[in-house]
C-alpha positions, 0 to 999 in steps of 0.5 A: 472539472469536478473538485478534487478532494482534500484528502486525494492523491492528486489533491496534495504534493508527494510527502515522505509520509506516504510511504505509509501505505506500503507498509499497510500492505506487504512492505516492510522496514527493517532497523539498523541500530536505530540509526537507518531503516530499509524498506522492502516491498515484495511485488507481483508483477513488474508494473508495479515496482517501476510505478512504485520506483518513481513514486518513491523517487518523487518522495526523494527515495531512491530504490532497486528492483529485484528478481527473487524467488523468495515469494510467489510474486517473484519482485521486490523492491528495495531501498538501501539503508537510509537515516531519513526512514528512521521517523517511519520504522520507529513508527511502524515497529514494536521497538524491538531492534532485534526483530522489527515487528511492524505495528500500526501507529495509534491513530493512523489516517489514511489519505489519498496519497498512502492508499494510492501507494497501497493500491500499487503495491498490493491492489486487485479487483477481485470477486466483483470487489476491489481488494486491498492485500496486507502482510500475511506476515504481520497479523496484529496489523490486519484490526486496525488496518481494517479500522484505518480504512473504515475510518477514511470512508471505506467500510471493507470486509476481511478477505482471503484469495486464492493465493491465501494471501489475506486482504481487505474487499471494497465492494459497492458502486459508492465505495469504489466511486470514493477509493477512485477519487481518493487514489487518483487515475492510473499510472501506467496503461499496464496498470489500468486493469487492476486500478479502482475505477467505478466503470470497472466493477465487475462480476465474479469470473 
């Protein structure tokens, strides 16, 4: 058996600090006087939030899935207001209360962990590539996040899909082979479509 990387998902025990890498793509955090923060994801499909239900689980964070129509993807999962979440909303927000503007932490790396949580939340192949969506709603985060994941060894390209949703493409046998190994194997067979896997590249439709 091939050695795991250090930084890979499988390769480290789940951290409260992974939840990072939904607040790379579309979650968000909203603050209660400093005092709790909730964490919202909208979804695309039903997969994900039941994957994303037990990885915030095995992080001691409990959540619920919701029907809305306040998006396209119909989906969102959310927590309740909750003290241990402060850490990360002061962390990810400007320090406006009053609007909860998210930010990216100075500094931030990301591990195998975070991305695997971003590519549950917000990840596709799409265009021969694999395409890791972010917040259209937060576009001061998009440059370092860019950077962010250039730095973990995943040189990407801004992108935009046909939702007009912007996100970062990974293309390249290498680069896929690296966020493979780093997001660790498929959760769910319902997943397995749209999870990196170098066998899996794949030309434009």
């Amino acid at each position: 058996m091939a050695q795991l990387s250090f930084y890979s998902a499988e390769a480290n025990p789940p951290a409260r600090g992974d939840l990072a890498g939904l607040l790379c793509g579309p979650g968000r955090l909203v603050s209660f006087g400093g005092v709790t923060a909730r964490l919202s994801v909208p979804l695309a499909q039903t997969w994900r939030g039941h994957v994303l239900r037990r990885a915030l689980a095995d992080r001691g964070v409990d959540a619920t899935l919701f029907t809305t129509g306040d998006h396209p993807g119909g989906l969102l999962l959310r927590t309740a207001f909750r003290r241990d979440l402060t850490a990360l909303a002061a962390a990810w927000t400007d320090g406006d209360t009053k609007t909860d503007t998210k930010t990216v932490p100075a500094g931030l790396t990301l591990a195998g962990a975070a991305l695997r949580l971003w590519v549950l939340a917000a990840g596709d192949w799409i265009d021969g590539g694999y395409l890791l969506r972010l917040d259209p709603l937060a576009r001061d985060t998009h440059e370092p996040l860019t950077a962010a994941v250039t730095a973990a060894g995943l040189p990407a390209n801004p992108y935009r899909a046909e939702d007009d949703v912007p996100g970062l493409r990974i293309s390249g046998r290498r680069r896929l082979g690296r966020l493979a190994e780093l997001v660790g194997r498929s959760p769910s067979a319902a997943a397995e479509s749209h999870w990196p896997a170098v066998s899996h590249v794949r030309q434009p439709a």
